[in-house]
C-alpha positions in Angstrom: 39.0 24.4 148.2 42.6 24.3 147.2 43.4 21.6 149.3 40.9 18.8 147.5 42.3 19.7 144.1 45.2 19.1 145.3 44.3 15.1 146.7 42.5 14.8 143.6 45.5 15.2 141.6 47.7 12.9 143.6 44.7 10.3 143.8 44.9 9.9 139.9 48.6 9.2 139.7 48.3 6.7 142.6 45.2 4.6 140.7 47.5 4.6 136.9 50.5 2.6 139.4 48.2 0.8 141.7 46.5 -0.8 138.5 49.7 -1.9 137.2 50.8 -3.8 140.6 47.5 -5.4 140.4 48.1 -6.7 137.2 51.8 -7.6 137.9 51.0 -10.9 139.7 48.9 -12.3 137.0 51.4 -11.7 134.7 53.8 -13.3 136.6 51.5 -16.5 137.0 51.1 -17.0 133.7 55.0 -17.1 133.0 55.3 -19.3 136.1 52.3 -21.5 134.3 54.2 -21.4 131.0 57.8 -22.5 132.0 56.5 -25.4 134.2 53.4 -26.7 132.9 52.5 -25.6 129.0 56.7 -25.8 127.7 57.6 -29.3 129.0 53.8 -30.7 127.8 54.8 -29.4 124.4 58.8 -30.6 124.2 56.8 -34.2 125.5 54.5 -34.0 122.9 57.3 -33.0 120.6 59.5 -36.4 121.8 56.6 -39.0 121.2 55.8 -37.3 117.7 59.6 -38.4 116.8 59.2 -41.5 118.5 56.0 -42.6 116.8 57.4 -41.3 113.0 60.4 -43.2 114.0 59.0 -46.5 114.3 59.1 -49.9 112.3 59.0 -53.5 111.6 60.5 -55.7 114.8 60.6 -52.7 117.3 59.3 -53.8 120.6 56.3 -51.2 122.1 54.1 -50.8 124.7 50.8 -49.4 124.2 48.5 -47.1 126.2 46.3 -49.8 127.2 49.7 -51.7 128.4 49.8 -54.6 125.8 53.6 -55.5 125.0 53.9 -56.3 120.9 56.3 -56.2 118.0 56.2 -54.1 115.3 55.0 -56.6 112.6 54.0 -53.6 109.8 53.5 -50.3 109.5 50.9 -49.2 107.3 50.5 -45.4 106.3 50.3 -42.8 108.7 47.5 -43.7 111.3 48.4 -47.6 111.7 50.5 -50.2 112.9 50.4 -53.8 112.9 51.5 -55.9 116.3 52.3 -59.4 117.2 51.0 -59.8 120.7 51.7 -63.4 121.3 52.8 -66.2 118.9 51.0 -65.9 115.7 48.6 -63.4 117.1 48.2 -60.5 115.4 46.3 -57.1 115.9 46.2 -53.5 114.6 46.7 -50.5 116.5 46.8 -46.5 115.6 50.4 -45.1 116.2 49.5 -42.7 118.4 48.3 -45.0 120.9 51.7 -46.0 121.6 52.9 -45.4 124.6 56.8 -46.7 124.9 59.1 -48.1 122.5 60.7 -50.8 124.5 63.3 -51.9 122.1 64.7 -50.5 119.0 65.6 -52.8 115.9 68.4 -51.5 113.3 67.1 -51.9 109.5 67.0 -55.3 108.9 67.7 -56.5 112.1 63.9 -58.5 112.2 64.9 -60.4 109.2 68.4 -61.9 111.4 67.1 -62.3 114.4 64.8 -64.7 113.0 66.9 -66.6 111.0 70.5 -67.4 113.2 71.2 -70.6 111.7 71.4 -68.3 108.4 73.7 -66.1 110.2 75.7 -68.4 111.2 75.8 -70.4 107.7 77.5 -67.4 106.5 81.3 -67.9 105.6 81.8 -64.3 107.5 83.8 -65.4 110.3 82.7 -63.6 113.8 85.3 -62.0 115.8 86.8 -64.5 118.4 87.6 -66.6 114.8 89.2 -63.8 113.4 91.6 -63.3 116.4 92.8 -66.7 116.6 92.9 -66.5 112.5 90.5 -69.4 112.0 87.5 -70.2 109.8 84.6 -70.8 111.1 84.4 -74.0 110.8 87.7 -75.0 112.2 88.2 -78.1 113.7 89.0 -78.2 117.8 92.3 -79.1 116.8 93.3 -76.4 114.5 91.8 -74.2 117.1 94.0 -75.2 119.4 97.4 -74.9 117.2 95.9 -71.5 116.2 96.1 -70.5 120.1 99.2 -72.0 120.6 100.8 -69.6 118.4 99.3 -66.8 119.8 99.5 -67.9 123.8 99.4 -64.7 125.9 97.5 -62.8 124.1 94.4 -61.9 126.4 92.1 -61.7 123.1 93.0 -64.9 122.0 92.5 -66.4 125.7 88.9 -64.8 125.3 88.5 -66.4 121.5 89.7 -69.5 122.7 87.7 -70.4 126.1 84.3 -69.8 123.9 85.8 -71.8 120.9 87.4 -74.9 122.9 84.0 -75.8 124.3 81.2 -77.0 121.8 78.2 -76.1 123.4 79.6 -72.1 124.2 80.9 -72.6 120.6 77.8 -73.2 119.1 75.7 -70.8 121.2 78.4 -68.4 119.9 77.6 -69.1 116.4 74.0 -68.8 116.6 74.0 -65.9 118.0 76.9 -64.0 116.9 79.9 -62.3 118.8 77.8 -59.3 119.7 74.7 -60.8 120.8 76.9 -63.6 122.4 79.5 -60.8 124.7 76.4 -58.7 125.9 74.1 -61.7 127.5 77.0 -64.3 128.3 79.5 -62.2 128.9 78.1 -59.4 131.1 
């Protein structure tokens, strides 16, 4: 008789630990579950929020459906308006964006459309401003300009684009920036 109280006794402790190991792995799966599934969905979900509150007019976007546009307006909160093709235009909800292909800096829509305007402008670019010439030099006071400053690697640069007309005026349409990253590289 004093021997089953006894297992009786010892049985209850055993069950209060046994029902804490059995719970143990659940817990577990659910902060395996939470690191590698539910935190990155919401730090995504937190990255296209930005990106979509972050775009406007002349960014470059995919959407979910995989049609490539430009930015062409953005109206209130739920909608955008695209340029699929030339002259065709369509709307689309912001959400449904998938990928912002190319950023635009304010104002940079406006330029790229215009680069005769651009280059109108009596703001000479930078390859002028290292031989110390206006832009619109003549070939010859190009020349004397890069004779005076002969061994200067800069002014070798300036002058190889300027000294030929058809690099000079691709280099004045598009600008020195524009011009360096798709000629140059």
């Amino acid at each position: 008789m004093f021997i089953s109280t006894a297992y009786a006794q010892t049985g209850a402790a055993d069950g209060g630990s046994s029902m804490l190991i059995q719970l143990l792995p659940l817990v577990l799966i659910f902060v395996v579950f939470y690191f590698l599934l539910i935190r990155p969905q919401q730090k995504k979900m937190r990255e296209h929020k930005a990106m979509i509150d972050s775009l406007r007019r002349g960014d470059r976007v995919v959407t979910s459906g995989g049609i490539i546009g430009t930015v062409t307006k953005v109206t209130g909160d739920r909608e955008i308006g695209l340029e699929i093709a030339d002259g065709v235009r369509v709307r689309a909800i912001r959400s449904m964006i998938a990928e912002v292909l190319a950023k635009t800096e304010p104002g940079q829509a406006r330029d790229e459309k215009k680069p005769a305007a651009r280059a109108a402008s009596n703001e000479p670019e930078e390859y002028y401003r290292v031989l110390g010439v206006q832009t619109n030099a003549t070939a010859e006071e190009i020349e004397a300009a890069y004779a005076a400053k002969s061994g200067d690697p800069a002014a070798t640069e300036a002058y190889e684009t300027l000294k030929d007309p058809v690099r000079r005026k691709l280099y004045d349409s598009l600008g020195h920036e524009e011009y360096v990253s798709r000629v140059k590289a």
